[in-house]
VEXDREN-2710 file (C-alpha; in Angstrom, 1 decimal):
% VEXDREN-2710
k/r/px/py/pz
1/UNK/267.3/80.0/217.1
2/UNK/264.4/80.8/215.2
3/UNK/263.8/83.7/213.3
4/UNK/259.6/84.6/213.3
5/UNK/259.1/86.7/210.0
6/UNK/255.7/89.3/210.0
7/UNK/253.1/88.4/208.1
8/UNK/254.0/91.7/206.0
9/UNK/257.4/90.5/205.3
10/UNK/258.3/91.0/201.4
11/UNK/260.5/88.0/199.6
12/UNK/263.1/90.5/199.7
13/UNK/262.8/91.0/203.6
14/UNK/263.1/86.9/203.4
15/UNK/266.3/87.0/201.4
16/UNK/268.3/89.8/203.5
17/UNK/267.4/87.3/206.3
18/UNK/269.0/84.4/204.7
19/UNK/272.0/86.2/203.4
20/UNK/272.8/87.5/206.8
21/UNK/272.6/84.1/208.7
22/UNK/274.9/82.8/205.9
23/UNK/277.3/85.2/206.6
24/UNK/277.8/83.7/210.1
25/UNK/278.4/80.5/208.5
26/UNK/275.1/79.5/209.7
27/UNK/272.3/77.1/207.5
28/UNK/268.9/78.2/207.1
29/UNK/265.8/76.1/207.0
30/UNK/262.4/77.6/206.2
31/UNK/259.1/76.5/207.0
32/UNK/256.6/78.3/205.7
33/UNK/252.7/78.2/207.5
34/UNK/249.7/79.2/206.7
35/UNK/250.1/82.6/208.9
36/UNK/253.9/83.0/209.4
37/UNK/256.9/82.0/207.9
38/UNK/259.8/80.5/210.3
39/UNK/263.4/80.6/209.5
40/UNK/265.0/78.2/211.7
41/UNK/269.3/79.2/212.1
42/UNK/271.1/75.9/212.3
43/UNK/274.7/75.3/213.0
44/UNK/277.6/76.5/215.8
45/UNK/276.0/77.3/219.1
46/UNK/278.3/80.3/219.4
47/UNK/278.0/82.2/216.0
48/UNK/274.2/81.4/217.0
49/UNK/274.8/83.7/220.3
50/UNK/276.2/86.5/218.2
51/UNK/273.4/86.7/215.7
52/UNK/271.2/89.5/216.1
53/UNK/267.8/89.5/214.0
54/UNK/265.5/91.6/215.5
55/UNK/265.8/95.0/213.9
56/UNK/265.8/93.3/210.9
57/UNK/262.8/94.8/208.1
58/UNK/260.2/91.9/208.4
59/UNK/261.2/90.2/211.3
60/UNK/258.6/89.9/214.0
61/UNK/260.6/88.3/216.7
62/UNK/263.6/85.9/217.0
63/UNK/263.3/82.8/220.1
64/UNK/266.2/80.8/221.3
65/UNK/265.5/77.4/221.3
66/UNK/266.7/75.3/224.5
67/UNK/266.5/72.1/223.4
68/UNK/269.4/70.2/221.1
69/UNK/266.5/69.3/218.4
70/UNK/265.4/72.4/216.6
71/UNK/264.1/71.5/212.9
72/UNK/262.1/68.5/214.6
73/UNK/260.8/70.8/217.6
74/UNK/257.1/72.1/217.4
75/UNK/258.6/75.5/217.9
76/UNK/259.8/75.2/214.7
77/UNK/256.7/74.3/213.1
78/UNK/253.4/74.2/215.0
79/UNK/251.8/73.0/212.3
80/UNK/251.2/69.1/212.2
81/UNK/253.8/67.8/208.9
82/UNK/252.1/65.4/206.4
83/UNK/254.6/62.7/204.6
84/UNK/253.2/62.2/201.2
85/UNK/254.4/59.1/199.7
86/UNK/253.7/58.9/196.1
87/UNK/250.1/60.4/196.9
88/UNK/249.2/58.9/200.3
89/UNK/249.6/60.9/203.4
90/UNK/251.3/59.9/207.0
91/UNK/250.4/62.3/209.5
92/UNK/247.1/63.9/208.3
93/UNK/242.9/62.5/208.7
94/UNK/243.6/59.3/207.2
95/UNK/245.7/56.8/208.6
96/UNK/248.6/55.1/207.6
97/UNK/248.7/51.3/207.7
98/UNK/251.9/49.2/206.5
99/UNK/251.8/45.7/206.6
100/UNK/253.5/42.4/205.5
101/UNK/255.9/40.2/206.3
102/UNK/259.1/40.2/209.2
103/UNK/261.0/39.1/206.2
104/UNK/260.6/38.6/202.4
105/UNK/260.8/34.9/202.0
106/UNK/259.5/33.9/198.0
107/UNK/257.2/35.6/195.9
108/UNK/254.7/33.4/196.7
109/UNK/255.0/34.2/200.6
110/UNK/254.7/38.6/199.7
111/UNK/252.2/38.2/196.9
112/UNK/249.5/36.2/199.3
113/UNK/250.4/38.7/201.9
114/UNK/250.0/41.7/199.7
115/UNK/246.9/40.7/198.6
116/UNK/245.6/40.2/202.2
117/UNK/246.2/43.5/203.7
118/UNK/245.4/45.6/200.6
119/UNK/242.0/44.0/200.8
120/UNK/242.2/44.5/204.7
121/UNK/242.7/48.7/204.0
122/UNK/246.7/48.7/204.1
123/UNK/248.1/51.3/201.8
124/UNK/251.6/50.0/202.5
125/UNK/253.7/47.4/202.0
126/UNK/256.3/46.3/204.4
127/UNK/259.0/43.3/204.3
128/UNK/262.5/43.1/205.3
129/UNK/265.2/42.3/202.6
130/UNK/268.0/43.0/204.6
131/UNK/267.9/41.8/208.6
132/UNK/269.9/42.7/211.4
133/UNK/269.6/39.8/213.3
134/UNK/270.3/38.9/217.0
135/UNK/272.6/35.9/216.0
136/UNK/274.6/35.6/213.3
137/UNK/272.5/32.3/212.7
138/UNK/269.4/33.7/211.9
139/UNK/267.9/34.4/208.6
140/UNK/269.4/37.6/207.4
141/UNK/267.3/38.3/204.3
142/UNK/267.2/37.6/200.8
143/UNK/269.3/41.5/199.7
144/UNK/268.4/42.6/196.4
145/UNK/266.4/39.9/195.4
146/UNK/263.9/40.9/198.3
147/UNK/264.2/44.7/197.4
148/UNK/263.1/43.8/193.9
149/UNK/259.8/41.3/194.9
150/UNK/258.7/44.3/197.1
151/UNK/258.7/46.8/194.2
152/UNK/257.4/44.4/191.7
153/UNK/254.0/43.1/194.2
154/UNK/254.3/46.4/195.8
155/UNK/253.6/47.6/192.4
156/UNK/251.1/44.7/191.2
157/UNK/248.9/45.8/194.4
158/UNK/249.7/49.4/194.4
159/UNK/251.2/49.7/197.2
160/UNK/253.9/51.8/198.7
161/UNK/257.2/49.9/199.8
162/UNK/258.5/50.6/203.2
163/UNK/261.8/48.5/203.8
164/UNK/264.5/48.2/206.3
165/UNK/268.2/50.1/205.4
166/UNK/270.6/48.9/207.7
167/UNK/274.1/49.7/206.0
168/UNK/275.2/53.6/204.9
169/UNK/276.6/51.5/202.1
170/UNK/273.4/50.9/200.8
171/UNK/271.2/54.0/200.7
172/UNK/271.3/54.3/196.6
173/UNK/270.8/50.8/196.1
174/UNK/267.6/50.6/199.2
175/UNK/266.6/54.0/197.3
176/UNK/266.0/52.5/193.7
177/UNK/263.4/49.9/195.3
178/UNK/261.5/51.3/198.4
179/UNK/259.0/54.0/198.7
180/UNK/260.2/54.7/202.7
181/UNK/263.7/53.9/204.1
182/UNK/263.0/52.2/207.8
183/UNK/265.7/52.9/210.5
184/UNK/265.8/50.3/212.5
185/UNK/265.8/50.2/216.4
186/UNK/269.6/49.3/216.5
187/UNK/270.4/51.8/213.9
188/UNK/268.5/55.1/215.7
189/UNK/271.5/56.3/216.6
190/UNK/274.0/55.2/214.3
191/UNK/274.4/58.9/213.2
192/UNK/276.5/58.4/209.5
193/UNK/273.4/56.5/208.7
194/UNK/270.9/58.8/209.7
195/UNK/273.1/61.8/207.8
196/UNK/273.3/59.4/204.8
197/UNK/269.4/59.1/204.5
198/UNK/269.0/62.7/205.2
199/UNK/271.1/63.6/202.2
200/UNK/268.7/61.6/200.2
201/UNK/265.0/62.5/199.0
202/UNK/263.1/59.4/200.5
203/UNK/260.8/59.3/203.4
204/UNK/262.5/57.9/206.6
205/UNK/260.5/55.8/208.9
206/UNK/262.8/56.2/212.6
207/UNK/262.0/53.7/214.7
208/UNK/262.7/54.7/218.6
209/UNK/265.8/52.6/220.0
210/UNK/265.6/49.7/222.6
211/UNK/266.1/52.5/225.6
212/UNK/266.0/55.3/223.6
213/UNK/264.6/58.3/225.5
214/UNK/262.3/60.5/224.0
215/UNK/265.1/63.4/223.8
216/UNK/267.1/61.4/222.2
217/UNK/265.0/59.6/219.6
218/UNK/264.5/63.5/219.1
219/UNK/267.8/64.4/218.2
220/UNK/268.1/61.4/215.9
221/UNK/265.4/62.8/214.1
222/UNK/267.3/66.5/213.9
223/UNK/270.5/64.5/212.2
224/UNK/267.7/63.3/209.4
225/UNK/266.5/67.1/209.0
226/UNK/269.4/68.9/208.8
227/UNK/270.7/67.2/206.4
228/UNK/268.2/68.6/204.3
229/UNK/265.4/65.8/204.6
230/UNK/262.2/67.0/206.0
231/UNK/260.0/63.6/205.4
232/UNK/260.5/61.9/208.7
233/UNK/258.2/60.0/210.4
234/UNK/258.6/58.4/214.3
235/UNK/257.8/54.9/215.1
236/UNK/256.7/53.8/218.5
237/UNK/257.9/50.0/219.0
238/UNK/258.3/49.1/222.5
239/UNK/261.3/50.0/224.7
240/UNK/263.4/47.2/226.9
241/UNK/262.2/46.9/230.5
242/UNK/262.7/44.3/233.2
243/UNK/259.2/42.4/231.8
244/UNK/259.8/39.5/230.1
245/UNK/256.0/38.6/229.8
246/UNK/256.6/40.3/226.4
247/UNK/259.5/41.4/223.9
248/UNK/259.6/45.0/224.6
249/UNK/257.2/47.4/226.8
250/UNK/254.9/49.5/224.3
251/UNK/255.1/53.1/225.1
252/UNK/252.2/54.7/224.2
253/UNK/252.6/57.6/226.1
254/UNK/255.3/58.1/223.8
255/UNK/252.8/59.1/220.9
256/UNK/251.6/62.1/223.1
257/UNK/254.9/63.0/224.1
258/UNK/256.1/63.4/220.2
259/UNK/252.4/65.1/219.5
260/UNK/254.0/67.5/221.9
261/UNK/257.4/68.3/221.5
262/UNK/257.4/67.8/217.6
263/UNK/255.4/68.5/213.8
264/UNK/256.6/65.4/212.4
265/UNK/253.7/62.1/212.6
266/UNK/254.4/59.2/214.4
267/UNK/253.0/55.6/214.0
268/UNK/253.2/52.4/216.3
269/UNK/253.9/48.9/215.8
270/UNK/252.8/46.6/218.3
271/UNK/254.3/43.3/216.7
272/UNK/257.5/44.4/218.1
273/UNK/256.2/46.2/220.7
274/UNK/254.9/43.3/222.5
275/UNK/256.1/40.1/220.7
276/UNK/252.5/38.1/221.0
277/UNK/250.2/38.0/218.1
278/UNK/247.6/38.1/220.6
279/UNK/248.2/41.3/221.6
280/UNK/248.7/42.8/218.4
281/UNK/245.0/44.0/217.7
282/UNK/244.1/45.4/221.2
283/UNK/247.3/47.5/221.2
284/UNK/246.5/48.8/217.8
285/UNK/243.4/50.3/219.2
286/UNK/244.6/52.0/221.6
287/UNK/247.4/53.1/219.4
288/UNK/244.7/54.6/217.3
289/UNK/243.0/55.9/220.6
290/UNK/246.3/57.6/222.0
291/UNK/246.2/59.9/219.0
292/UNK/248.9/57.8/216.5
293/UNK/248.9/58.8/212.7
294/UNK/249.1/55.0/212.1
295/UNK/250.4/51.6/212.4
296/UNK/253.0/48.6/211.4
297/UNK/251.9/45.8/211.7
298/UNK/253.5/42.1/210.5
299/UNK/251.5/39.9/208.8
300/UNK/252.2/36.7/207.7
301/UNK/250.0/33.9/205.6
302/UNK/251.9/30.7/207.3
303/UNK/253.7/32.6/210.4
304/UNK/254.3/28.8/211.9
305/UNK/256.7/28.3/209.3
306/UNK/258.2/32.0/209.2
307/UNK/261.7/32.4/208.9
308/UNK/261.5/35.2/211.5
309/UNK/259.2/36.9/214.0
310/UNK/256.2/34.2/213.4
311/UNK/255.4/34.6/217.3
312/UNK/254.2/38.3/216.9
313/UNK/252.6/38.1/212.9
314/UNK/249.2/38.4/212.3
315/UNK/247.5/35.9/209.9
316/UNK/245.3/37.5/207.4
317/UNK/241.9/36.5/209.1
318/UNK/243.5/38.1/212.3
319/UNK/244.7/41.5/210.4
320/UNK/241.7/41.9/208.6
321/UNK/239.5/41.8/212.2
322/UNK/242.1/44.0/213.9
323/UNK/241.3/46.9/210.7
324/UNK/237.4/46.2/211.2
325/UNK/238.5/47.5/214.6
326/UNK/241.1/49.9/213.8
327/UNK/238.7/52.1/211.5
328/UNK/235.7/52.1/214.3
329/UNK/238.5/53.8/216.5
330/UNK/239.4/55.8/213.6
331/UNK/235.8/57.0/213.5
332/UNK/235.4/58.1/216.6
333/UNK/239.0/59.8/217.2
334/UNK/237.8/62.0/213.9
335/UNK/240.2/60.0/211.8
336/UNK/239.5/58.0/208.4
END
């Protein structure tokens, strides 16, 4: 349910509202617009059906919401949220670029990177320090060591840090180092995680699950924001089909699916979404032209010798011509 308060409602009116859903056992969440304040009532479905609002001073109107998702519904909040990350903004005119490396491999590797796509436009910086690999064979990240090369070049390029979390064990330690905590496709509905990040005050970058539906990549979302965290931003990255021409099918249909059902912003990466470097800079436009708040994008200065994903990374030459294009799409969508 949602409780719509009158645009005359006093702070007062506000508080009897909150102190009566609380005495159902029920959680509040407020979002407050430009016209109205929304109370959203979260918690048992059937304390929810007892709860009557409407004669309430200062309420306008109460709606029941159908859908499982309420806090990430646009219902909620029909205003469009903006992340802001330590001063730059997902979700609003300019867009969000994050780009670097599958993996952290050396300094050498992320400080040649950095410098590439912060000269390209990137504002972010992103690079795995902790991989969940297919096989247990694979290169599964440098841990700590990786977290701390991020925030030290993130730093000397000033850049924000967007890394991958992948354990609940480590949200604290993830938290001291990145900027914005990435879920990971194989962890979108590994639900103590999501709660875990939720508790915690950092932006969380969901990635949609390898045959996630939309509904659920939704609800995933609502386990992020009712634990409190409102900073949550959707990533489109391809979904498993029966192609096998590339690594996943990009859904960009998705992006005006989540501009429909939700407030939260929602950025693309067509590395994963399609596997082939080749194909990286045409589906980036037409990210941009499908209405996305932004991209991720894996970059690599030697992707021949990468320890992972060099298939799908961009070389700087190649990243720098897909942002020439990126911001003349920008441009013409009425983005920066």
């Amino acid at each position: 349910m949602i409780v719509v308060m009158s645009r005359s409602a006093t702070e007062e009116n506000l508080k009897n509202v909150e102190k009566r859903i609380e005495s159902f056992g029920l959680k509040c969440h407020l979002s407050v617009g430009e016209q109205r304040t929304i109370v959203g009532v979260i918690g048992d479905k059937k304390k929810i059906g007892e709860l009557e609002m409407g004669a309430m001073e200062g309420v306008e109107k109460t709606v029941r919401i159908t859908e499982k998702y309420k806090l990430v519904s646009r219902e909620f909040k029909p205003e469009n949220t903006v992340v802001d990350v330590r001063g730059v903004k997902i979700g609003g005119e300019e867009l969000a670029v994050i780009a670097g490396p599958c993996s952290v491999e050396s300094r050498e590797q992320l400080r040649e990177t950095a410098e590439a796509v912060k000269n390209a436009g990137a504002q972010f910086l992103r690079g795995g320090a902790f991989k969940p690999r297919t096989s247990p064979y694979d290169f599964q990240g440098l841990a700590e060591e990786g977290l701390k090369l991020l925030r030290e070049i993130g730093d000397e390029y000033d850049l924000r840090v967007v890394t991958e979390i992948v354990d609940v064990n480590d949200v604290e330690l993830v938290s001291k180092y990145a900027d914005v905590l990435q879920i990971g496709a194989r962890n979108m509905q590994n639900f103590r995680l999501l709660q875990a990040v939720g508790k915690g005050n950092k932006p969380v970058l969901l990635k949609r699950g390898l045959a996630a539906t939309i509904s659920e990549w939704l609800n995933a979302a609502e386990y992020i924001m009712s634990e409190g965290n409102d900073d949550v931003i959707f990533c489109e990255r391809g979904i498993r089909t029966y192609e096998t021409f590339t690594r996943n099918t990009l859904d960009l249909s998705a992006v005006v699916a989540i501009k429909e059902q939700s407030h939260l912003p929602i950025i693309v990466d067509p590395s994963h979404g399609t596997g082939r470097w080749q194909m990286v800079q045409p589906m980036a436009r037409a990210a941009i032209a499908a209405g996305a708040d932004g991209l991720i994008v894996e970059v690599h200065p030697h992707p021949e010798v990468a320890l992972s994903d060099g298939d799908q990374s961009l070389k700087p030459k190649h990243f720098k011509a897909m942002m020439e294009d990126v911001k003349k799409i920008a441009s013409a969508m009425g983005r920066k």
